[in-house]
ROSE-986080 format. One record per residue: residue number from 1; residue in three letters; x negated, y, z of N, C-alpha, C in turn. Coordinates in steps of 0.1 Angstrom, whole numbers, padded with zeros to 4 digits. Layout:
BEGIN
{rec NUM; 'ala'; {X; Y; Z}; {X; Y; Z}; {X; Y; Z}}
...
***
This chain:
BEGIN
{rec 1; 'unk'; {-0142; 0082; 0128}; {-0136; 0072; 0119}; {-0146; 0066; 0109}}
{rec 2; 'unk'; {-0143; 0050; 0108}; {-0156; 0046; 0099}; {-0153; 0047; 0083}}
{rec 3; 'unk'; {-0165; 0044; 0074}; {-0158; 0046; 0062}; {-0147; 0038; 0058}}
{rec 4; 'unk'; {-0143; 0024; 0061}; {-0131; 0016; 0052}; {-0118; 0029; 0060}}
{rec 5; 'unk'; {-0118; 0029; 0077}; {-0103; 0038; 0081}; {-0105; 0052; 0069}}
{rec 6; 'unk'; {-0116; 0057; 0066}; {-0115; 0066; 0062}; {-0109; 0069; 0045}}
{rec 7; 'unk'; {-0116; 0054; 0039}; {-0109; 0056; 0028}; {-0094; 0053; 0026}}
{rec 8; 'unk'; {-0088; 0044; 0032}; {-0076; 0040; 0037}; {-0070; 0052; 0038}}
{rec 9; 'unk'; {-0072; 0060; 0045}; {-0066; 0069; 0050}; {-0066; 0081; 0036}}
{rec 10; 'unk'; {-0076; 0083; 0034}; {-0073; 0091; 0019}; {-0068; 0084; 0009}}
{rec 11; 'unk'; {-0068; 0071; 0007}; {-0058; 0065; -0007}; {-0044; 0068; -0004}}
{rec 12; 'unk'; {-0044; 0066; 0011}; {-0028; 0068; 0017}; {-0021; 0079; 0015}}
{rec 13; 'unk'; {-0032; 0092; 0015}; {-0030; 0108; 0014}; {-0025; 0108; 0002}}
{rec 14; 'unk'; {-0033; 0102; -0008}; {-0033; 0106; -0022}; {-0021; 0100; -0029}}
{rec 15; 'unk'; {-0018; 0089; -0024}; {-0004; 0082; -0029}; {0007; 0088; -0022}}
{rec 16; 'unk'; {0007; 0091; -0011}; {0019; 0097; -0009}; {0019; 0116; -0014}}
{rec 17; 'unk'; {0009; 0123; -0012}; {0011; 0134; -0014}; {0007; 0139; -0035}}
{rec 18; 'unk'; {0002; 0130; -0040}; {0004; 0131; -0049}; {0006; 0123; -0062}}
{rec 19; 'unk'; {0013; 0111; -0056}; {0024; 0106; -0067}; {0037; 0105; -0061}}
{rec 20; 'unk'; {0042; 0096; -0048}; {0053; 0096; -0043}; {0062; 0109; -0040}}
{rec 21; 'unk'; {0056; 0117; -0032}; {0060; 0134; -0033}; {0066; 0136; -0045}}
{rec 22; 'unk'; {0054; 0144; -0057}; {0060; 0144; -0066}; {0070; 0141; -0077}}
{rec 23; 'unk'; {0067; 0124; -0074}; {0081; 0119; -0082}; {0095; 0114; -0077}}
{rec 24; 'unk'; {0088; 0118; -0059}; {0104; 0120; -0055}; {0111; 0134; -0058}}
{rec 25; 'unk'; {0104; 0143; -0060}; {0114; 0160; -0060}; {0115; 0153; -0078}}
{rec 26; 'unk'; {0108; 0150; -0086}; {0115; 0150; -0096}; {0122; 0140; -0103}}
{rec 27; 'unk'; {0120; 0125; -0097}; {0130; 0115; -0106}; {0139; 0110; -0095}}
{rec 28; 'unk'; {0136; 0109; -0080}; {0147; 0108; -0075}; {0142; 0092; -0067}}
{rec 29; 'unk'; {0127; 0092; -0064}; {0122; 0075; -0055}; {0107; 0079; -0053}}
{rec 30; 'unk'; {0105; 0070; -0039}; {0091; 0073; -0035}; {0085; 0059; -0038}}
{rec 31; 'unk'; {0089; 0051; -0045}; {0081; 0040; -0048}; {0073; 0040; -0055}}
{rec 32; 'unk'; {0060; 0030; -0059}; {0052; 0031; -0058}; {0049; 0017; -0060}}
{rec 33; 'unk'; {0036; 0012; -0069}; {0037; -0003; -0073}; {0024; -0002; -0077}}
{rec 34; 'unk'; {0017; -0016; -0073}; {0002; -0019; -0078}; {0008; -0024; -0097}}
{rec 35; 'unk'; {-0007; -0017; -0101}; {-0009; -0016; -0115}; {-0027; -0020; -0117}}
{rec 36; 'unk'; {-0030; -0033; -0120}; {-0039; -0040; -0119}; {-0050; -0036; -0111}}
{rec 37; 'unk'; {-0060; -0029; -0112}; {-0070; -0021; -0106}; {-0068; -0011; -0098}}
{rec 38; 'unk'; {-0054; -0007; -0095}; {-0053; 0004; -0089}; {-0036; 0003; -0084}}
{rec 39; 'unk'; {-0027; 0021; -0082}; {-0017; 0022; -0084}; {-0013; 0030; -0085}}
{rec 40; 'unk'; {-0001; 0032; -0086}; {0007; 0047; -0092}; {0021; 0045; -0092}}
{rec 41; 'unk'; {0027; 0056; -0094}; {0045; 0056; -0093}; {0048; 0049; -0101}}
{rec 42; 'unk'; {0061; 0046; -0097}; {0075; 0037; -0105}; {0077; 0042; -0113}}
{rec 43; 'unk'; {0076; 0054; -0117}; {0081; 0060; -0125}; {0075; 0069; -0128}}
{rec 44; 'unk'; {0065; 0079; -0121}; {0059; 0086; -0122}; {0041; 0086; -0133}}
{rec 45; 'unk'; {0039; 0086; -0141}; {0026; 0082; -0148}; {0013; 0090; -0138}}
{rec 46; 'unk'; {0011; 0088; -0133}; {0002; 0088; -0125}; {-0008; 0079; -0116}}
{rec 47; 'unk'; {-0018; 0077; -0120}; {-0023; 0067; -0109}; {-0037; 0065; -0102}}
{rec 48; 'unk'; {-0039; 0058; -0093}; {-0051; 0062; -0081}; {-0061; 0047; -0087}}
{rec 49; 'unk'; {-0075; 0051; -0084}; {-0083; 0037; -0089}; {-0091; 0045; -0077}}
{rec 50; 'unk'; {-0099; 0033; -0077}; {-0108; 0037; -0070}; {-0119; 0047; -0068}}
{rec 51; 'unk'; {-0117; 0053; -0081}; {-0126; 0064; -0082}; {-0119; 0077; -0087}}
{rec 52; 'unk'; {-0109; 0074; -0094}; {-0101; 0087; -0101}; {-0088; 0082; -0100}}
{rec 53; 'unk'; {-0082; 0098; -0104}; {-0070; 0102; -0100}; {-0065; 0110; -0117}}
{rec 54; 'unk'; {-0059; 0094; -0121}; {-0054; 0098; -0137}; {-0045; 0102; -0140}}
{rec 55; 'unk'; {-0039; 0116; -0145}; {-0025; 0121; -0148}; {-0029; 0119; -0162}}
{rec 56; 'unk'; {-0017; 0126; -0168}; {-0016; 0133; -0181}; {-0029; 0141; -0186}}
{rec 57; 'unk'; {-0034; 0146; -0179}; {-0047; 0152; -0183}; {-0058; 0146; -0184}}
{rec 58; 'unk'; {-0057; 0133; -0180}; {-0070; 0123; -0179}; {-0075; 0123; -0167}}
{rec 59; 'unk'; {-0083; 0113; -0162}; {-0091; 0113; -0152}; {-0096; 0125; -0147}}
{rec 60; 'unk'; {-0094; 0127; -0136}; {-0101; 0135; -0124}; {-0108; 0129; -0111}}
{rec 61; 'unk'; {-0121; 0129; -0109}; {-0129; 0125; -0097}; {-0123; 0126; -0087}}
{rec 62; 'unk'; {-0125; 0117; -0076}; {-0119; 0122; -0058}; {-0125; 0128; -0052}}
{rec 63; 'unk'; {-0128; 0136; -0057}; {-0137; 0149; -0048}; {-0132; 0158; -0048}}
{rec 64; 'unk'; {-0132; 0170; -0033}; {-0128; 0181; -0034}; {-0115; 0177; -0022}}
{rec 65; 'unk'; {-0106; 0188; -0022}; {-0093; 0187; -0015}; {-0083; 0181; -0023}}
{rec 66; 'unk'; {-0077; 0178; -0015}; {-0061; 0168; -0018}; {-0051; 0183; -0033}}
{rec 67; 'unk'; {-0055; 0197; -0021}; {-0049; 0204; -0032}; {-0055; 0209; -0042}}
{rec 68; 'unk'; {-0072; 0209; -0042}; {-0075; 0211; -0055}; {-0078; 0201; -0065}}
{rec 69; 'unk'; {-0077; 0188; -0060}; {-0079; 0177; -0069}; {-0062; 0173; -0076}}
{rec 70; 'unk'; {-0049; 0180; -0072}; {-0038; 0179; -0079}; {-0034; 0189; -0090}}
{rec 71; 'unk'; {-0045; 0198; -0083}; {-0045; 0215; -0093}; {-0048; 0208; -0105}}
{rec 72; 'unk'; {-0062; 0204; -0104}; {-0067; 0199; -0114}; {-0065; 0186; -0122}}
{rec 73; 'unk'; {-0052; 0177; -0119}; {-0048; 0170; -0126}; {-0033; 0177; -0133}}
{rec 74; 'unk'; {-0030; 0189; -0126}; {-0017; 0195; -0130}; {0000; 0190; -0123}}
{rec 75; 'unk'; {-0010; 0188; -0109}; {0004; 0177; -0097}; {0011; 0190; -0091}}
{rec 76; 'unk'; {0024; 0189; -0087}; {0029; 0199; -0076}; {0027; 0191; -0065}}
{rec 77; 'unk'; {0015; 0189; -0056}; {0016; 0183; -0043}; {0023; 0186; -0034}}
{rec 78; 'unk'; {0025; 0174; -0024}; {0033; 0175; -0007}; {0040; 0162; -0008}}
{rec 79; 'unk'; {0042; 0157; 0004}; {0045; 0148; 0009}; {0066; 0149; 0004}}
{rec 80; 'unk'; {0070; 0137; 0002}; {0084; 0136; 0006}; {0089; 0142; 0016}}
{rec 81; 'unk'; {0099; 0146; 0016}; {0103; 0155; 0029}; {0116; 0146; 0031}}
{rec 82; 'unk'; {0120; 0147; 0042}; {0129; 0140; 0051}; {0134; 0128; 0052}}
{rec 83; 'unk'; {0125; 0121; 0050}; {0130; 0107; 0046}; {0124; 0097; 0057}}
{rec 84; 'unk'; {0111; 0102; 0057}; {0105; 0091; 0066}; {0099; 0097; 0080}}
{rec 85; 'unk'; {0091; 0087; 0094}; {0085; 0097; 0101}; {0073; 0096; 0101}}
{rec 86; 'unk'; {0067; 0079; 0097}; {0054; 0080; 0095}; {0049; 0082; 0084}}
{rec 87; 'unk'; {0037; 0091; 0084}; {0031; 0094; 0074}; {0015; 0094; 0070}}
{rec 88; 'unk'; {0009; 0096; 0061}; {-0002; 0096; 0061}; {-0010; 0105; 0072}}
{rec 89; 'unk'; {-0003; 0113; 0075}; {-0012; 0123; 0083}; {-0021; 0135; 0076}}
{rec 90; 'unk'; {-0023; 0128; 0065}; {-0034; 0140; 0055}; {-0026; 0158; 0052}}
{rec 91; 'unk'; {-0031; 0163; 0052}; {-0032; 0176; 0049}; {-0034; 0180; 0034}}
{rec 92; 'unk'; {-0028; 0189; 0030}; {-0036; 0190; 0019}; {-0048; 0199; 0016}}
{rec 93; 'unk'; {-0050; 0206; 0028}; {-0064; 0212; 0029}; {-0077; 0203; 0033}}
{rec 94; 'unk'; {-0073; 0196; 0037}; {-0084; 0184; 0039}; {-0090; 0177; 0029}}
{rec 95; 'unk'; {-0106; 0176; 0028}; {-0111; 0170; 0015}; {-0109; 0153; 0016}}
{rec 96; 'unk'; {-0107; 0151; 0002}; {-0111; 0138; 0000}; {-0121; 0128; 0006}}
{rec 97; 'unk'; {-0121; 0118; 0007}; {-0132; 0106; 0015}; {-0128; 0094; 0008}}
{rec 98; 'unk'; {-0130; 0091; -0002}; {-0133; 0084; -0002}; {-0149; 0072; -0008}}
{rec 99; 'unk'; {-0149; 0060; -0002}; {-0158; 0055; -0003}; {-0154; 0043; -0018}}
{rec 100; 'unk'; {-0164; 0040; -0029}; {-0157; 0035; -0039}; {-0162; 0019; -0035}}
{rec 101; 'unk'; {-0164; 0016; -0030}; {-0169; 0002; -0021}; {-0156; 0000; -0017}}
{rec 102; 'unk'; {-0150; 0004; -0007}; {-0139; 0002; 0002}; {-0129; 0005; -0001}}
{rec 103; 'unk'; {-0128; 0013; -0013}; {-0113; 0016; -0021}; {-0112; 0005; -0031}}
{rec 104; 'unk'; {-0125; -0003; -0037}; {-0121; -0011; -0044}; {-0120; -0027; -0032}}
{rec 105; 'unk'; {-0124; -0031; -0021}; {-0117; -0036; -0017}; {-0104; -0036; -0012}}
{rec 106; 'unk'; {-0099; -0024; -0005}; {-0086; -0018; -0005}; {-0076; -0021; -0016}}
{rec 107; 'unk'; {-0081; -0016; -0027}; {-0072; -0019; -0040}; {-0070; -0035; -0047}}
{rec 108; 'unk'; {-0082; -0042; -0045}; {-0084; -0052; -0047}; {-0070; -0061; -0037}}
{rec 109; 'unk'; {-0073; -0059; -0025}; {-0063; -0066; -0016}; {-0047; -0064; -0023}}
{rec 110; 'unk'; {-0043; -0053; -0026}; {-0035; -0051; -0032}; {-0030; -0058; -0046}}
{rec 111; 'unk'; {-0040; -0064; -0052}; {-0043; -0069; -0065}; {-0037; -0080; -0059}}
{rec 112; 'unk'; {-0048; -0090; -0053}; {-0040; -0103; -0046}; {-0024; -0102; -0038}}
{rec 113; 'unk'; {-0022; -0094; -0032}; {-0013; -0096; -0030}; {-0004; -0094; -0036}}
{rec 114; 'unk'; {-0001; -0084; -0048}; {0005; -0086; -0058}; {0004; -0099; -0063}}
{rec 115; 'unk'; {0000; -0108; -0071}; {-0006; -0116; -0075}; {0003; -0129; -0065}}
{rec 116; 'unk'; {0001; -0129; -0056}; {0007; -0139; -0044}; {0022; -0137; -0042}}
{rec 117; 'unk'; {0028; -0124; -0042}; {0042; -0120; -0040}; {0048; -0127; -0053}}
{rec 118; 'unk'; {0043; -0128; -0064}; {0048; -0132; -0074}; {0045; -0146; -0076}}
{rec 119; 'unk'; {0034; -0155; -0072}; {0037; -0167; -0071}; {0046; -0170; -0061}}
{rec 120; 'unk'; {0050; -0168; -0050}; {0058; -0167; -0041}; {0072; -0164; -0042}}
{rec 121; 'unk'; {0073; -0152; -0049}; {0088; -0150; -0050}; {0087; -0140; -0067}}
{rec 122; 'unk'; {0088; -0151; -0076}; {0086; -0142; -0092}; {0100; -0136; -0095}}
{rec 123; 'unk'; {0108; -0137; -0092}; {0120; -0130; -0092}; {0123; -0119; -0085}}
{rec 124; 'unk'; {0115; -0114; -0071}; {0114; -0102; -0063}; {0103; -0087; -0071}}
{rec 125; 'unk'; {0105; -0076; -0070}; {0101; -0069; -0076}; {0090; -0060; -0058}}
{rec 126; 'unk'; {0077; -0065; -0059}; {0070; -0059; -0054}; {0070; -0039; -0050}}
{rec 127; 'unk'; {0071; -0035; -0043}; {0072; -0021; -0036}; {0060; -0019; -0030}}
{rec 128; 'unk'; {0054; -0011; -0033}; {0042; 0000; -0024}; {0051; 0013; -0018}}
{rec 129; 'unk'; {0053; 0010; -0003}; {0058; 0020; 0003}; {0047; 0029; 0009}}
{rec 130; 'unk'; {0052; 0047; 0001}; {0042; 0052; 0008}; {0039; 0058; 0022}}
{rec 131; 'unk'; {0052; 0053; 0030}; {0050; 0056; 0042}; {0040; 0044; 0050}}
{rec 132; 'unk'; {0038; 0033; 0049}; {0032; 0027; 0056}; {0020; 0021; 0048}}
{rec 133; 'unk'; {0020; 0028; 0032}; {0009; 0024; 0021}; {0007; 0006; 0026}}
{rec 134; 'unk'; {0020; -0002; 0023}; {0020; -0014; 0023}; {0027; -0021; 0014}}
{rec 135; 'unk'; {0023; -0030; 0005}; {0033; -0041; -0006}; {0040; -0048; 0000}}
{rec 136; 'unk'; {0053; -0049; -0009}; {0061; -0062; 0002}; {0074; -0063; -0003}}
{rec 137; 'unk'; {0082; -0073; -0003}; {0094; -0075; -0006}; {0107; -0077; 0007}}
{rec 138; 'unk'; {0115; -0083; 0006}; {0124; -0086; 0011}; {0131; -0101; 0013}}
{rec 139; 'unk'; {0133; -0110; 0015}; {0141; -0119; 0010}; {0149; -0127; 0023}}
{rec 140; 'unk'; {0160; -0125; 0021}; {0171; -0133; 0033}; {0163; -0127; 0043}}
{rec 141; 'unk'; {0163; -0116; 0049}; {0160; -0109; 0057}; {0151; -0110; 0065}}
{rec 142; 'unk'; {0141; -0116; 0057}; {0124; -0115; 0064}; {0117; -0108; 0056}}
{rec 143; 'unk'; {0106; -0098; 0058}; {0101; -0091; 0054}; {0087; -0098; 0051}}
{rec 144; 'unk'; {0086; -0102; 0036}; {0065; -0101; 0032}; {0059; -0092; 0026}}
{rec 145; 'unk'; {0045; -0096; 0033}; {0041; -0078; 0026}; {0026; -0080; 0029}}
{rec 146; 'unk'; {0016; -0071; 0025}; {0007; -0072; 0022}; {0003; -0054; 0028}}
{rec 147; 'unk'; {-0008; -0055; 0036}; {-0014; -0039; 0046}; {-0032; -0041; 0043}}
{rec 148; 'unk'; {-0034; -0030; 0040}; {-0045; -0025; 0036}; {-0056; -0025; 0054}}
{rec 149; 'unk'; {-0048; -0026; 0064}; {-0050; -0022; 0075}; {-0041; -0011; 0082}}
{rec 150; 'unk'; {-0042; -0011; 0098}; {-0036; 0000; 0103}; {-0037; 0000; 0119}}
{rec 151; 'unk'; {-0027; 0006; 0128}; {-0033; 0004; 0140}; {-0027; -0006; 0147}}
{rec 152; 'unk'; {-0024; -0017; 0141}; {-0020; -0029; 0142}; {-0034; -0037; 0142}}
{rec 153; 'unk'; {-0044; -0037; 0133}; {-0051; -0042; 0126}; {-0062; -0034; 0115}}
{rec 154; 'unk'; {-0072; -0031; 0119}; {-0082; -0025; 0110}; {-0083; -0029; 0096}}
{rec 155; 'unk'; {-0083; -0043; 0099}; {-0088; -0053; 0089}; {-0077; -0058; 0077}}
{rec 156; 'unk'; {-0079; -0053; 0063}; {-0065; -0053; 0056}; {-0062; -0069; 0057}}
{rec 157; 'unk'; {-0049; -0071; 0059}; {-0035; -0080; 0063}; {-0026; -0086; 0058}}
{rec 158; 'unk'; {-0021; -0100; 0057}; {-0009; -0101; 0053}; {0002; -0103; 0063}}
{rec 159; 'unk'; {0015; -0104; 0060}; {0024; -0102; 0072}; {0039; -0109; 0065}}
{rec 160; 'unk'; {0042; -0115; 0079}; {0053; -0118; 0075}; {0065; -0114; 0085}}
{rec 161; 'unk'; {0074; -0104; 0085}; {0084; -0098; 0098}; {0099; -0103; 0094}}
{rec 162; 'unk'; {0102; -0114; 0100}; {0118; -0116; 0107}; {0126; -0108; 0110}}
{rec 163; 'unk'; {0137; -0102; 0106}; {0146; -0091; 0112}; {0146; -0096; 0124}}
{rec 164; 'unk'; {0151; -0107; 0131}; {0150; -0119; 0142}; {0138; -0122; 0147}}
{rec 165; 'unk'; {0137; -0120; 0157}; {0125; -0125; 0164}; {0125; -0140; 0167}}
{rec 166; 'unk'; {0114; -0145; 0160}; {0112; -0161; 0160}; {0100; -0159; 0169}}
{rec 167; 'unk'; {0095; -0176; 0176}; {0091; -0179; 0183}; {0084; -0196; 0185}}
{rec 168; 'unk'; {0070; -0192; 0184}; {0061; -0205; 0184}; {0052; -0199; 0177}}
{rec 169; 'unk'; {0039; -0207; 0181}; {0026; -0203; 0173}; {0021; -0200; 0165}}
{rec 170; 'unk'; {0029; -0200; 0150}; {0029; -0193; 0141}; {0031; -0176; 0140}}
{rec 171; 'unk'; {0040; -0174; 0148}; {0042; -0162; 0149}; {0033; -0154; 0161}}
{rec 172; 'unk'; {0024; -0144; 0152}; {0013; -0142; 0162}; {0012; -0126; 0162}}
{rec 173; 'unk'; {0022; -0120; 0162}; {0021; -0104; 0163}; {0033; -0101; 0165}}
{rec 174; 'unk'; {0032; -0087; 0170}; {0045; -0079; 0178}; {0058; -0081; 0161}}
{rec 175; 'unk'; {0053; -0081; 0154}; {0069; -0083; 0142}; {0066; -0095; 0136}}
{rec 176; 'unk'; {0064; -0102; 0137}; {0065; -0113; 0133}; {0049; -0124; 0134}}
{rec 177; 'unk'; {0046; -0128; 0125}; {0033; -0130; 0120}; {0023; -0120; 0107}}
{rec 178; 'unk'; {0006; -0126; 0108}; {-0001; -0118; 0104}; {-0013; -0128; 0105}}
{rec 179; 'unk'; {-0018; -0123; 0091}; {-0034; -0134; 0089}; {-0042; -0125; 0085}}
{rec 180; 'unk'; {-0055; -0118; 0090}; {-0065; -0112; 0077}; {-0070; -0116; 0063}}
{rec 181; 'unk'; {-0074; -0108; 0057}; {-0084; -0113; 0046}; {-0094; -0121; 0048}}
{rec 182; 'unk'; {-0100; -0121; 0061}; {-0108; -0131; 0063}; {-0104; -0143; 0061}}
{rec 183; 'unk'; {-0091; -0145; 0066}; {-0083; -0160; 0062}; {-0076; -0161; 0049}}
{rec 184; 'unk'; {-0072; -0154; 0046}; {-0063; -0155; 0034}; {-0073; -0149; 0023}}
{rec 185; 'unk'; {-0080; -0149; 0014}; {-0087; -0143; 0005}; {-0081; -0142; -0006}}
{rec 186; 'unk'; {-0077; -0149; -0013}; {-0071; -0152; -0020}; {-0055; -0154; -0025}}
{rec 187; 'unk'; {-0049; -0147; -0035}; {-0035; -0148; -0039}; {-0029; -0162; -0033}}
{rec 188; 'unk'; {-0040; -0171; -0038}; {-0033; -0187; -0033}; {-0028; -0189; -0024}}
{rec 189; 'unk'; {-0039; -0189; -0016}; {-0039; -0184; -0001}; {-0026; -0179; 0007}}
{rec 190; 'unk'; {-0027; -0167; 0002}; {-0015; -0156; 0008}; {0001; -0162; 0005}}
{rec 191; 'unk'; {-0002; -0164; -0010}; {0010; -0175; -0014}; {0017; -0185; -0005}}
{rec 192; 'unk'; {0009; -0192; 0000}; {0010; -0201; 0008}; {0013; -0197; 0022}}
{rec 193; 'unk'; {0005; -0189; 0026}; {0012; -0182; 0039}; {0025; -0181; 0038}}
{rec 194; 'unk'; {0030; -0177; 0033}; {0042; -0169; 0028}; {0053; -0180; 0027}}
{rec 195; 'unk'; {0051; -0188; 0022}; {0060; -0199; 0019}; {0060; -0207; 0031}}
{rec 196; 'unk'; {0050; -0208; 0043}; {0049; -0212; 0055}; {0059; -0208; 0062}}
{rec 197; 'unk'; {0056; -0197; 0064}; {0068; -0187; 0072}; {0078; -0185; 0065}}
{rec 198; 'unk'; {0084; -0183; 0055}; {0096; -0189; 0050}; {0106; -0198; 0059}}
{rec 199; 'unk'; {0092; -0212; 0053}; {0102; -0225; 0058}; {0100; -0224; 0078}}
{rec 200; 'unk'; {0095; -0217; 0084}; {0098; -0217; 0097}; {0106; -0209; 0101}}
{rec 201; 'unk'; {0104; -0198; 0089}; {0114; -0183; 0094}; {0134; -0193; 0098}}
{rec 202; 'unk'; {0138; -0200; 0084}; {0145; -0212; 0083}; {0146; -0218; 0088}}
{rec 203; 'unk'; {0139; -0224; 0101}; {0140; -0237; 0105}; {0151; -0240; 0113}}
***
């Protein structure tokens, strides 16, 4: 696994098994929402940057294991249980990886896409689900959203999924359409995607 799959894969760990987890057994939601430089629960005060993992106790480094780096912020770690099937995959015996290069473009993507969902649709309230560690809203039953990467796509993604399967050259992947960061760089950008597929999702 190279370093960007790998840090991906540990932000994913760390968000689901120690914010969403947790403040599902205690407030009752696994959501989950970008918070400028980083993210953290809906509800939960907890949150991931690219380098630390800030509770109530203050910053703690990403180093070590998933379970001793919660020890140490004071988390009851584990994944949500029954709710979803895909998951991070992480362990919580498994140490940390991440790379702070690639978590801050990872997080960064997130930043824009936040940022774009809201010029796009400022009345929609942005979600970080931790089962697929992806932003995205809803509206008149097409799905936008914003992917860090996955096995769709290495390379973090915007997306746009039709409950309905549409059809023409816009639409360029098994759920709908999808543009990289290479193309879209920018909130504007993505904005604009988004409002593309809209008006064709419509047509």
């Amino acid at each position: 696994m190279d370093s960007f799959a790998a840090t991906r894969r540990s932000l994913h760990g760390l968000a689901e098994l120690l914010i969403a987890g947790p403040q599902f057994r205690d407030l009752g939601t696994i959501r989950l929402k970008v918070s400028g430089d980083g993210v953290e629960g809906a509800k939960l005060g907890v949150r991931i940057t690219a380098d630390s993992l800030i509770s109530d106790r203050g910053p703690t480094s990403l180093t070590g294991t998933y379970a001793s780096l919660a020890a140490k912020a004071g988390i009851r770690a584990g994944a949500p249980t029954g709710l979803y099937h895909d998951t991070s995959g992480v362990d919580l015996g498994e140490s940390v990886e991440v790379n702070m290069n690639d978590a801050a473009v990872i997080l960064g993507w997130f930043a824009e896409g936040q940022r774009a969902l809201n010029i796009f649709a400022p009345s929609a309230e942005p979600v970080l689900w931790p089962e697929h560690f992806d932003l995205g809203i809803t509206l008149d039953e097409v799905n936008y959203g914003i992917s860090p990467g996955d096995s769709y796509s290495p390379r973090p993604y915007a997306y746009i999924g039709p409950w309905t399967t549409r059809e023409g050259d816009f639409w360029n992947a098994p759920f709908g359409a999808a543009r990289t960061i290479d193309v879209l760089p920018t909130a504007d950008a993505i904005a604009d995607f988004f409002a593309q597929g809209q008006r064709l999702a419509h047509a």
